[in-house]
C-alpha positions as CSV (number, residue, x, y, z in Angstrom):
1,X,-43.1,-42.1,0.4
2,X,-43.8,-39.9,3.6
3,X,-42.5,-36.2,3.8
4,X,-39.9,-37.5,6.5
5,X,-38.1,-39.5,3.3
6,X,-37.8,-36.3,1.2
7,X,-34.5,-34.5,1.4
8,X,-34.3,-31.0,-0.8
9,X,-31.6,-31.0,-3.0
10,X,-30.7,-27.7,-2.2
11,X,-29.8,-28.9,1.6
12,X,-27.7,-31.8,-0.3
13,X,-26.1,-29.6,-2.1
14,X,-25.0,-27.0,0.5
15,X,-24.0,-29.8,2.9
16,X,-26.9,-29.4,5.9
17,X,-27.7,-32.6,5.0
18,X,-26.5,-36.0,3.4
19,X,-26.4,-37.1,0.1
20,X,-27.4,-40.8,-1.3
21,X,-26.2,-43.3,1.5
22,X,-25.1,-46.0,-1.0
23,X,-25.1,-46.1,-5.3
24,X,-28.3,-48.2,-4.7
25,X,-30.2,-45.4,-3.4
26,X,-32.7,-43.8,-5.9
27,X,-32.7,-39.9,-6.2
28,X,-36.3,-38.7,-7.4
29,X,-36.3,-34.7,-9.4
30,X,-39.6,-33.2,-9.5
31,X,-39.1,-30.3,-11.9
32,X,-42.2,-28.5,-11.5
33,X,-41.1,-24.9,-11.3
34,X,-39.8,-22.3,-14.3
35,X,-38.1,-23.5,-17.3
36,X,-34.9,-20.6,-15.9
37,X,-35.6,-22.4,-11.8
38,X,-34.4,-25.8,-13.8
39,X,-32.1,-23.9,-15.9
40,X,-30.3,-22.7,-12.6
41,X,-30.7,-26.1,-10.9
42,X,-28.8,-27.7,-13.8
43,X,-26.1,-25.4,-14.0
44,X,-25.6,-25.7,-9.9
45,X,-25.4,-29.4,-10.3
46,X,-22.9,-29.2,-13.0
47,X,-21.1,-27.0,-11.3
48,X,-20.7,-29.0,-8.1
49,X,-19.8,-31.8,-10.0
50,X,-17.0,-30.5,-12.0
51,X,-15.5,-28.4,-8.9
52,X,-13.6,-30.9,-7.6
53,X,-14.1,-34.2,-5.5
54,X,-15.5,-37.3,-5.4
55,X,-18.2,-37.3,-9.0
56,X,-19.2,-39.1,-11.9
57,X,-19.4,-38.1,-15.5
58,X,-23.1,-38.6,-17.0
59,X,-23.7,-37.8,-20.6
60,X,-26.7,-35.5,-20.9
């Protein structure tokens, strides 16, 4: 994996750039900051996902 392949979830997430292309795509996390950095990560995603449009239920 080359630095050109890595897209921050953060640019996903504000729309600057695109998500997975297809369900086949594989979305890597590296949670290597502060347990409250992942705390606010999680709660971003959750939020996203449960404020409307296209998502997917996943049982944590």
């Amino acid at each position: 994996m080359k630095r050109e392949d890595v897209t921050e979830l953060g640019a996903v997430m504000t729309g600057a750039a695109p998500g997975r292309p297809s369900d086949d795509a594989v979305t890597l996390f590296d949670s290597t900051g502060l347990a409250i950095q992942d705390l606010a990560i999680c709660h971003a995603l959750l939020e996203g996902a449960t404020g409307g449009g296209p998502h997917r239920t996943v049982a944590l």
